[in-house]
C-alpha positions as CSV (number, residue, x, y, z in Angstrom):
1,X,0.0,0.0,0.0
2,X,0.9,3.4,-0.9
3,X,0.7,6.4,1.8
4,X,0.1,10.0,0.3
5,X,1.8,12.5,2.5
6,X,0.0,15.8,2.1
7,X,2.5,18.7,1.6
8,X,1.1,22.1,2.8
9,X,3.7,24.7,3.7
10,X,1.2,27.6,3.3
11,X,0.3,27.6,6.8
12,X,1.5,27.7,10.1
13,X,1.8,25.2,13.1
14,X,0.5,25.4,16.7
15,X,4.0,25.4,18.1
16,X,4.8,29.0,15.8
17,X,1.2,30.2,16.3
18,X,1.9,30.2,20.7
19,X,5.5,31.2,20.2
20,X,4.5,34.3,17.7
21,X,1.5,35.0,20.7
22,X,4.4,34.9,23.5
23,X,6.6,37.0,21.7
24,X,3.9,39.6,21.0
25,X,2.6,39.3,24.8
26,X,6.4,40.7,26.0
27,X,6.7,43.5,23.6
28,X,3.0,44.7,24.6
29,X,4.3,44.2,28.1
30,X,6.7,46.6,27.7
31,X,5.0,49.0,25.6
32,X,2.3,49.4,28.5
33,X,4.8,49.9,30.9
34,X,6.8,52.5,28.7
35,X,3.6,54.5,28.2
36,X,2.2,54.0,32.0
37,X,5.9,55.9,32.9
38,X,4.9,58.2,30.3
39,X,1.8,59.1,31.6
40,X,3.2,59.3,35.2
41,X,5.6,61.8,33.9
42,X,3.3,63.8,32.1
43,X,1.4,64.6,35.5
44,X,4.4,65.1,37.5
45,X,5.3,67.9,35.1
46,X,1.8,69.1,34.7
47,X,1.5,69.3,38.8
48,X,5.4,70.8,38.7
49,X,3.7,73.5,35.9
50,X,0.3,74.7,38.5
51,X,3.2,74.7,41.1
52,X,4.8,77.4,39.4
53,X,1.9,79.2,38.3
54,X,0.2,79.4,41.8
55,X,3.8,80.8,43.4
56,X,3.8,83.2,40.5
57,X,0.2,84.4,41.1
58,X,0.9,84.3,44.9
59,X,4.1,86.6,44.1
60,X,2.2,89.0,41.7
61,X,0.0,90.0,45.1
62,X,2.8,90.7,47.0
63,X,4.7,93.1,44.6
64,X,1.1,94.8,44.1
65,X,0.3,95.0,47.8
66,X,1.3,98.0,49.7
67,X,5.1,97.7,51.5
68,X,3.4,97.8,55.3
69,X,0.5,95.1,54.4
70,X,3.4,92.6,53.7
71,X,3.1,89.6,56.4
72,X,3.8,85.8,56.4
73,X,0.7,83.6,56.0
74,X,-0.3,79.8,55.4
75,X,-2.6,78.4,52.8
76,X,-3.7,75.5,50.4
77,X,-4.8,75.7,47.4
78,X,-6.9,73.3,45.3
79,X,-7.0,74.1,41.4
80,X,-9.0,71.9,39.3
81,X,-6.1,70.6,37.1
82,X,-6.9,68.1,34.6
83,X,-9.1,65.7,36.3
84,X,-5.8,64.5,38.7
85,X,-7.8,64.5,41.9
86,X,-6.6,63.5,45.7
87,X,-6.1,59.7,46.3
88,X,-7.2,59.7,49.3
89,X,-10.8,62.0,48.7
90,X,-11.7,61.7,45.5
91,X,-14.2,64.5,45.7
92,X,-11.4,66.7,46.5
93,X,-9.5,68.8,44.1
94,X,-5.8,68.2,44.1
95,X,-4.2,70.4,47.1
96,X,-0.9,72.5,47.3
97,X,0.1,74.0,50.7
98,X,1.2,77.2,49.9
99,X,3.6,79.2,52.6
100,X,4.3,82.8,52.3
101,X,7.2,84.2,54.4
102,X,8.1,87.7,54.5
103,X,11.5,88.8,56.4
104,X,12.6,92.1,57.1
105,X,16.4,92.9,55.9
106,X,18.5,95.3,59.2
107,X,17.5,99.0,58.3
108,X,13.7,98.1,57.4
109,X,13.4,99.7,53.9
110,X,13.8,96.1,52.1
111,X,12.0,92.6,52.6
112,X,12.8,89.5,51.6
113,X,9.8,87.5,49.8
114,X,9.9,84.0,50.0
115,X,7.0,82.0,48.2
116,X,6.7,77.8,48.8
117,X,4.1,75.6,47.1
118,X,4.4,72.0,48.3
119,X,2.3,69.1,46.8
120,X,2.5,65.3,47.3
121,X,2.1,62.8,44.1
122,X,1.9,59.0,44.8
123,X,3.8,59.3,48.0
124,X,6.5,61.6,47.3
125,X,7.0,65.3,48.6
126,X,7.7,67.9,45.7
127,X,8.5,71.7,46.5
128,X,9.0,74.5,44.4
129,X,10.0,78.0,46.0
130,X,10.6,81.3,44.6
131,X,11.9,84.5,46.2
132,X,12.1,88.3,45.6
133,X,13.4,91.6,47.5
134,X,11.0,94.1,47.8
135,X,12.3,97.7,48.4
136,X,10.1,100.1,50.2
């Protein structure tokens, strides 16, 4: 008896099929990480950005405000940035603790301005300060 062996190389086996699925599992892997880092990244500098803009606004009052009304205060802060909203309340708005702290140089005609905005992203403490002289 005669066997006919059926020749077909226009398709693919199981074995290549599974190993072509593996390979393309890993590379998504890493793509999803690559863009999650991204995306943590992108809200780190878009936090960093309001940072800078609140201190700037914060500094704009004290340069307009009158030389005697110049004192040190405390405040927070919550813009709407985004849709990034507080972990722990998700009703809240994001907060940054603001601290003004106004320091009067020996002979009382100049004052030293110091503006900090301090925020907290996934556990970690970011700061950004800024800090004029204002002459009487």
């Amino acid at each position: 008896m005669e066997q006919r062996v059926l020749k077909n190389n226009k398709g693919l086996t199981l074995v290549e099929v599974l190993i072509s699925m593996v390979v393309f599992l890993l590379v998504s892997l890493a793509m999803m990480q690559t863009a999650l880092i991204g995306i943590d990244s992108n809200t780190r500098n878009i936090m960093r950005d309001e940072a800078v803009n609140i201190a700037e606004s914060i500094m704009n009052q004290a340069r307009n405000a009158p030389f005697e009304s110049l004192v040190s205060t405390s405040n927070t802060v919550r813009p709407k940035i985004r849709n990034i909203k507080d972990p722990s309340n998700s009703d809240l708005d994001f907060p940054f603790a603001t601290t003004v702290t106004v320091t009067t140089i020996p002979g009382g005609d100049n004052r030293i301005i110091t503006i900090e905005v301090v925020w907290q992203w996934r556990g970690e403490n970011y700061r950004h300060s800024l800090s004029t002289i204002r002459k009487r």
